[in-house]
Each structure stands twice: as structure tokens, then as C-alpha cells.
C-alpha positions as CSV (number, residue, x, y, z in Angstrom):
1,X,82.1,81.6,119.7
2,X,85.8,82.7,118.4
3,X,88.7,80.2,120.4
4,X,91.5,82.0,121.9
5,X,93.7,80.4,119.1
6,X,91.4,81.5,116.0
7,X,91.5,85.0,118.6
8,X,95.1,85.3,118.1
9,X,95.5,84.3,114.7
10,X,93.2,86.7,113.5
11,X,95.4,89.2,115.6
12,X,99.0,88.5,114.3
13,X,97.5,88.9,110.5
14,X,96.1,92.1,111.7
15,X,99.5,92.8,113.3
16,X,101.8,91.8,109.8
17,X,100.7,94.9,107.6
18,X,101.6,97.1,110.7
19,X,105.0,95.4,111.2
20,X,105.4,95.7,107.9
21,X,104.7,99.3,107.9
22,X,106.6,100.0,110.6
23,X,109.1,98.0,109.1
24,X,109.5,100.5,106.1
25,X,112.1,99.8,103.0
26,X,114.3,98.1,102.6
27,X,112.6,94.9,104.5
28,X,114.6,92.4,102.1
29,X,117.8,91.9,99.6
30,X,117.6,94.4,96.8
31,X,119.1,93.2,93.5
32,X,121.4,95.4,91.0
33,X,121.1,94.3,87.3
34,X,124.3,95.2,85.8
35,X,123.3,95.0,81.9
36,X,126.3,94.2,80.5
37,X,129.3,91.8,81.3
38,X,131.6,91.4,84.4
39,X,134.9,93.7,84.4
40,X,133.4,97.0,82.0
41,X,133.1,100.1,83.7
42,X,129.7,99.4,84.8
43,X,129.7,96.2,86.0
44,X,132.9,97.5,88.6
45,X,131.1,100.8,89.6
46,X,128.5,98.0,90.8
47,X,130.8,95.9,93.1
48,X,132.4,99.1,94.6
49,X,128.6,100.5,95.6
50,X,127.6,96.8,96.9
51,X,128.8,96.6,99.7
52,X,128.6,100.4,100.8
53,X,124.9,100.1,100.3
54,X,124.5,97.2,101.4
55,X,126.0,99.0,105.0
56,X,123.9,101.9,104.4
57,X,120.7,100.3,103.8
58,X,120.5,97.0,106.3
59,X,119.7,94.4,103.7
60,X,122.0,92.3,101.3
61,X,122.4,93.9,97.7
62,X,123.0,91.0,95.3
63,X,124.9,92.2,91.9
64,X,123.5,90.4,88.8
65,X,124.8,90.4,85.3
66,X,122.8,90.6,82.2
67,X,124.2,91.2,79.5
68,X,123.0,91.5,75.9
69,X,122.3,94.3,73.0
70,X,124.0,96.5,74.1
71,X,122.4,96.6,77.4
72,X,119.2,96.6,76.0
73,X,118.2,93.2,78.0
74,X,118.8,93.8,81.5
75,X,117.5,97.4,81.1
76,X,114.3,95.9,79.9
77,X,114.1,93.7,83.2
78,X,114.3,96.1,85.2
79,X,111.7,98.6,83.4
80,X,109.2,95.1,83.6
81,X,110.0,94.8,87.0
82,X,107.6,95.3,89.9
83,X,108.1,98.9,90.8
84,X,109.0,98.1,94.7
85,X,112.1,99.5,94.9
86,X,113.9,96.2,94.7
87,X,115.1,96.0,91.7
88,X,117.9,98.5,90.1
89,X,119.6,99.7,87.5
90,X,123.2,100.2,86.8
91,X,122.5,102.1,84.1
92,X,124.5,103.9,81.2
93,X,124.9,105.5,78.2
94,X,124.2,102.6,76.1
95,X,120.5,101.4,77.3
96,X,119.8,105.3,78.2
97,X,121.4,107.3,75.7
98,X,122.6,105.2,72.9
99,X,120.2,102.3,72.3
100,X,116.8,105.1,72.4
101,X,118.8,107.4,69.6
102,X,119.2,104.4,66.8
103,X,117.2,101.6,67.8
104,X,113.2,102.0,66.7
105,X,111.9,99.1,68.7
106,X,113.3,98.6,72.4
107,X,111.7,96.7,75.2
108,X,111.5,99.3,77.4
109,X,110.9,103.2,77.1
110,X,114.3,105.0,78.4
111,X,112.4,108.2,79.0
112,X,109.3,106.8,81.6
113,X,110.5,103.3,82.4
114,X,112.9,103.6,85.2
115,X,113.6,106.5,88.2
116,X,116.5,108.0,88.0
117,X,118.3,107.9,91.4
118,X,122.1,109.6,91.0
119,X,125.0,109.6,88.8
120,X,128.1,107.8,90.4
121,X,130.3,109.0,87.9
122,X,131.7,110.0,84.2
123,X,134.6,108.8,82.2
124,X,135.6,111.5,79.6
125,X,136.2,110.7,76.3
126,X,139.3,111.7,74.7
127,X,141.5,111.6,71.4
128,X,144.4,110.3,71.5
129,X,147.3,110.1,68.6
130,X,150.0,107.8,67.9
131,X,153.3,108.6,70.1
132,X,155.3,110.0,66.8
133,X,152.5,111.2,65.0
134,X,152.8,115.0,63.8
135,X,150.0,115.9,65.5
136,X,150.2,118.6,68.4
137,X,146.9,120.2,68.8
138,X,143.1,119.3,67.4
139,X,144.1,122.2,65.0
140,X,146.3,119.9,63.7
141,X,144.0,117.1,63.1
142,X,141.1,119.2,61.5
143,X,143.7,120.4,58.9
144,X,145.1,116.8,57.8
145,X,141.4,115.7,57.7
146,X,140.0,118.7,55.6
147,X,143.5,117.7,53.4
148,X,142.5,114.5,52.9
149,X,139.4,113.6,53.6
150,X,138.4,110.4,55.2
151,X,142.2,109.7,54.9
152,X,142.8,110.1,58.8
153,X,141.1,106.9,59.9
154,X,140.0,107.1,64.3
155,X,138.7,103.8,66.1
156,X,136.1,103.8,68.1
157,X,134.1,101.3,70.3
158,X,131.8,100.5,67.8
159,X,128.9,101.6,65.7
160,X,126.6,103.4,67.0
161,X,128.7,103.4,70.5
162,X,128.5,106.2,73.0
163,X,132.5,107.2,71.4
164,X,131.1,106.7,67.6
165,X,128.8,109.5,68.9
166,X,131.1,111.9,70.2
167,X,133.5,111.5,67.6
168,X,130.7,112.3,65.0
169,X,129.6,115.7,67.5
170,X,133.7,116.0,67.0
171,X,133.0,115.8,64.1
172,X,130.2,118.2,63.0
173,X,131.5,120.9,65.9
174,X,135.2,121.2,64.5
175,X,134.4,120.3,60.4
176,X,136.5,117.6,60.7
177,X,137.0,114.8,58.1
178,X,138.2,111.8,60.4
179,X,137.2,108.3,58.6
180,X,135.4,106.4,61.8
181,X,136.7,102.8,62.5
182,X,134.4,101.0,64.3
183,X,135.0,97.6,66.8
184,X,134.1,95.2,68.7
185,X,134.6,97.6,72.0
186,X,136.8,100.2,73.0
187,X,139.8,97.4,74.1
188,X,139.9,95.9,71.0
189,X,141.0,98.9,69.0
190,X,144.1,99.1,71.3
191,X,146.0,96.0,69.1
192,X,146.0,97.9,66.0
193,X,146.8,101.7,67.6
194,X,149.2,100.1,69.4
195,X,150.7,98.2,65.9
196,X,150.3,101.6,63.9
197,X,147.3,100.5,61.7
198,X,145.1,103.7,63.0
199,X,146.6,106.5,63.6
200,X,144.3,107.9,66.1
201,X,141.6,106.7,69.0
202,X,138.5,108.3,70.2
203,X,138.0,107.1,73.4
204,X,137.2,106.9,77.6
205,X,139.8,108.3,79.0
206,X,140.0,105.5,81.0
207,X,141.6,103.5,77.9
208,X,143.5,105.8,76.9
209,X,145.6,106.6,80.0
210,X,148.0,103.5,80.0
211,X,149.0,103.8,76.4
212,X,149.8,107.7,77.2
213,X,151.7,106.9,80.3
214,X,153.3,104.6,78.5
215,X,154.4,106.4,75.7
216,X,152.3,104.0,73.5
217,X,150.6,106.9,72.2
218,X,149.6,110.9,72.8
219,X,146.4,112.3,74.3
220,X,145.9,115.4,72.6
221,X,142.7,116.7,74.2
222,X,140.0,115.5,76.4
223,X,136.8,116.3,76.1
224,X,135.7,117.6,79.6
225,X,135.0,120.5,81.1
226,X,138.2,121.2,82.9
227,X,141.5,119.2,82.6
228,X,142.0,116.2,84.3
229,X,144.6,115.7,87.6
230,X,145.9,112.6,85.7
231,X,147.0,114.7,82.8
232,X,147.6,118.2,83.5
233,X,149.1,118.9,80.5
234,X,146.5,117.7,78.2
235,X,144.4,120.6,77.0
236,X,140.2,120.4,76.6
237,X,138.5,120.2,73.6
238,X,137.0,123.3,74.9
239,X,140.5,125.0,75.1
240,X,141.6,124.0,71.8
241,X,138.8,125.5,70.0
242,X,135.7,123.3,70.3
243,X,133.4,125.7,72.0
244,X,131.6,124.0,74.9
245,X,132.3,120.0,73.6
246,X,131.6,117.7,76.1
247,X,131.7,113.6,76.0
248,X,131.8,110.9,78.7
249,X,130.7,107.4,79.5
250,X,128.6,107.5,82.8
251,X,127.3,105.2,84.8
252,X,124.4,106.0,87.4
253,X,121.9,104.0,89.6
254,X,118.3,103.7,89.0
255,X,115.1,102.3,90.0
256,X,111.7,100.7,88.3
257,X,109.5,103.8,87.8
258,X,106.7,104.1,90.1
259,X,109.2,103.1,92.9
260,X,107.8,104.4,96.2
261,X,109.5,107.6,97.3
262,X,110.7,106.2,100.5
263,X,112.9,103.6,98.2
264,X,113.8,106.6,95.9
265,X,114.7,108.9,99.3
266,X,116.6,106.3,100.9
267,X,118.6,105.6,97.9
268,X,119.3,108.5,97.4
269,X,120.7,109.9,100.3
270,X,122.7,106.4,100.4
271,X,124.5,107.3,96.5
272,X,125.4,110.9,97.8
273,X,127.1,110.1,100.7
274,X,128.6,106.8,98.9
275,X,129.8,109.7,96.2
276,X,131.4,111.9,98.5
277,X,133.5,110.1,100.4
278,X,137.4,110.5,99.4
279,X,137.8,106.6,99.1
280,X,135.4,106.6,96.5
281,X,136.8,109.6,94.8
282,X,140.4,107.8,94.5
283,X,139.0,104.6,93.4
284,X,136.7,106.8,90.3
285,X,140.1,108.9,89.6
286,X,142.1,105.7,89.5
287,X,139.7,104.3,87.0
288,X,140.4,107.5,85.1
289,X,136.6,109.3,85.9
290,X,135.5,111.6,88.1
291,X,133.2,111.3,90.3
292,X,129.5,112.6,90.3
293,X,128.9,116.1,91.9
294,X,126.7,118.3,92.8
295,X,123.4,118.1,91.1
296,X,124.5,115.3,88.8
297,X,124.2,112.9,92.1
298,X,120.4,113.4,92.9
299,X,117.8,112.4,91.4
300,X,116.4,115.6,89.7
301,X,120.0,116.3,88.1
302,X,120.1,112.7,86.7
303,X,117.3,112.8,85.5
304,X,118.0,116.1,83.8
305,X,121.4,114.7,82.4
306,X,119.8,111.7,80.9
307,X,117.4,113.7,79.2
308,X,119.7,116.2,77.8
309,X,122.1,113.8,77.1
310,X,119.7,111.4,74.7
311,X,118.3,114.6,73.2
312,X,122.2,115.2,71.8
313,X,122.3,111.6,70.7
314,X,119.7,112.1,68.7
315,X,120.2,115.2,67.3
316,X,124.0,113.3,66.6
317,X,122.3,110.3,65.1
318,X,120.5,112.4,62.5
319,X,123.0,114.8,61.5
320,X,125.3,111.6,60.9
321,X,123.1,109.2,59.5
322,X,123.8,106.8,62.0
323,X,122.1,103.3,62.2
324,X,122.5,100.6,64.4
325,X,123.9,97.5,63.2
């Protein structure tokens, strides 16, 4: 004979799925790998969602850095991670775009390992010349390249970077002969541009704005698809003869794949209002980005971008013998 306590035991386990259920998700803190480390564009796009999800949602989001090959580490994590919905991905052009284009062996597959949820925003890239240089239009840079090849020297954030891979599309679009100049990230090129040891940057936009406020330096064109409200004089690429050139660092959110749609719903609904608010817009345009729009802040449209976007790296990578070092 069952007692009344074994009775209602047996009753509250029945009962816990069903709460659960009921429950839906989020039932518990979600954590945001940020794969690279604190202050970058990323890893601030991730405090300024926290705690607007974190409102949204009901549950604590807890922000965690891991940095590490080029974001290569914490991207893996969160590929190997249970597909729940509980882990994310502040993810980028580096461990989506980048990384897959010159590096044979990753620990994750960038194209069927995570769910892409929205885009939260784009810095453009841009090209900006020093303050006296003779320079006045890309016109003008293509000709003193072709003149002297490899003699115009243009730092970038690296090799193999997200800007070594716009300046080589510059590159190949325009017939340009601009000597790349790689380092250790885009701030540490700002020294020597600022000191007159390389005469010209390719760059976010984002880096570039202080030394062109500042008269430290020109920013001749940007490369996006309509100009900017910082800079209103500063042409496109597009405008100055680069037919449909395009280049920005973005930054996005994204879940393990196989994350159940109700996670993927929630979340997304959650990113597009947190994108559309005019808060968020001043803080992204502050930053020198622009916010995510339109189809570029749901998951279809993400995913789209991400694609399209790797599929240029690659086709980039091969034209200009890029390797990862």
C-alpha cells in the first residue's frame, strides 16, 4: 500500500516537468561569452545589451570574457556548448568571418555551429591620410600607388584582420598598389600615423574619428553605403569610384545551434527592440557605428550577412594570398 508521503512525492516529480514546462525559457541566468578582451568593440556592445536583456528576459545575464586566437577560443565554447539556449555568442568578424577564410583547422564550424540571432551593429571601415598629406580623393591614392608601387605603406590591424581584408578588396577593386602594414591591433598603429611613419590607415571608423576631429589626420573615404552623420563631408568609397565597396567590423548575438526556437524567438524579439530604441542608437553612433536595421537584426538576415560576408573573405583570402600567422 502507497503512504500518503511516498503519494505525494511521486506527485511533485510528476508535477516538476510540468512546472517546468510551464515555466518556459529562460528559467535560469544565461551567460554571454565575449571572445575577446574587455574594452574592444565587442566586449562593450556586450555590457550595453546586459542589462537590457537581462530586463527583457527575467533572468540575470552574466558577461564572460574569453579571449584567445583571435576569438577562436570562446567561439569554440560556445559551439561545444549544450544547445539550451543558455549560452551565447557575442560574435564577430574575426571567429565568423576572418578565422574560417585563413585558418584550415578551427574548433568549431562557423557555418553550422552556432544560431545566428541579430546583428547589433557595424563599424565601417575607412581610410584615412595624414593631416598634410597631398591626398584629396582615393583617386589620388590609386595614382601615387600605381607610381610607386608598394611605396605608399597603409597600417592595418593585423594580418589576416577583418581591415587587412578590406584593404586587400581596396585593393583588387580600385588596382591599387598600397604596401599593407600590419600590427598588433588597430590602436597600435595610431603611434606611428600619428608620428608620420605611415602615411595612411585603413581602419574602423571608430579609430579613426578622434585623429580626424582632431586634425591628427584626414579621412578621405569611408567605406559604407551612405555617409556617415559624424562626417558629412567625407565621401564613400562608393562615391569616389569604387563601385559597390563595402567594409565594417560587426558585432552580433548568437546562440549554440540546435537552440530551441522558443530561446531563438525570445531573443530575438528582445535584440530588435534593444536595436531600435534611440538610446541605443546614440550610444552605436557615439562609438562611431551604426546600428543594425532592418533585416540585418533578425535572425534570417544575420544569418544571410554572415554567410555572404565569409564567402567575400574567402574569395579576398585567395585572390591575396593571405595566410594566417
Amino acid at each position: 500500500m502507497v503512504s500518503r508521503r511516498q503519494a505525494l512525492a511521486a506527485a511533485a516529480l510528476l508535477a516538476a516537468p510540468a512546472a517546468r514546462a510551464q515555466g518556459g525559457w529562460p528559467d535560469r541566468p544565461i551567460r554571454v561569452v565575449v571572445p575577446f578582451a574587455a574594452g574592444g568593440n565587442a566586449d562593450l556592445i556586450a555590457r550595453i545589451l546586459q542589462p537590457r536583456l537581462q530586463e527583457t528576459l527575467g533572468q540575470p545575464i552574466v558577461v564572460e570574457n574569453r579571449p584567445g586566437a583571435g576569438g577562436a577560443v570562446g567561439a569554440a565554447e560556445v559551439a561545444r556548448a549544450r544547445p539550451d539556449g543558455y549560452t551565447l555568442l557575442i560574435g564577430s568578424n574575426g571567429p565568423l568571418s576572418v578565422n574560417p577564410a585563413v585558418q584550415a583547422r578551427l574548433p568549431y564550424d562557423a557555418e553550422t555551429g552556432f544560431a545566428p540571432v541579430a546583428m547589433a551593429m557595424q563599424v565601417p571601415h575607412c581610410l584615412i591620410v595624414q593631416q598634410g598629406a597631398p591626398y584629396r580623393s582615393l583617386a589620388d591614392v590609386v595614382a601615387a600607388s600605381r607610381a610607386q608601387p608598394d611605396a605608399l605603406g597603409a597600417g592595418t590591424a593585423g594580418v589576416a584582420s577583418a581591415t587587412h581584408l578590406s584593404l586587400e578588396a581596396f585593393k583588387l577593386a580600385s588596382g591599387a598598389r598600397i604596401l599593407h602594414v600590419p600590427y598588433r591591433g588597430g590602436g597600435a598603429a595610431l603611434p606611428d600615423f600619428v608620428a608620420g611613419n605611415i602615411p595612411l590607415l585603413f581602419t574602423e571608423f571608430s579609430t579613426a574619428l578622434p585623429l580626424h576631429r582632431d586634425s591628427k589626420g584626414r579621412i578621405l573615404a569611408v567605406a559604407s553605403a551612405a555617409r556617415l552623420p559624424a562626417v558629412p563631408e567625407v565621401p564613400t568609397m562608393i562615391e569616389q569610384g569604387v563601385p559597390g565597396f563595402l567594409a565594417a567590423s560587426y558585432v552580433g548575438l548568437l546562440a549554440t545551434a540546435g537552440a530551441p526556437p522558443e530561446a531563438l524567438r525570445k531573443l530575438g524579439e528582445a535584440m530588435t527592440a534593444i536595436v531600435a530604441e534611440a538610446d541605443f542608437r546614440r550610444r552605436m553612433e557615439a562609438m562611431g557605428g551604426e546600428t543594425a536595421s532592418g533585416a540585418l537584426a533578425t535572425p534570417e538576415g544575420f544569418a544571410a550577412f554572415i554567410r555572404d560576408d565569409l564567402r567575400r573573405s574567402r574569395e579576398v583570402v585567395r585572390a591575396a594570398g593571405i595566410t594566417a600567422q
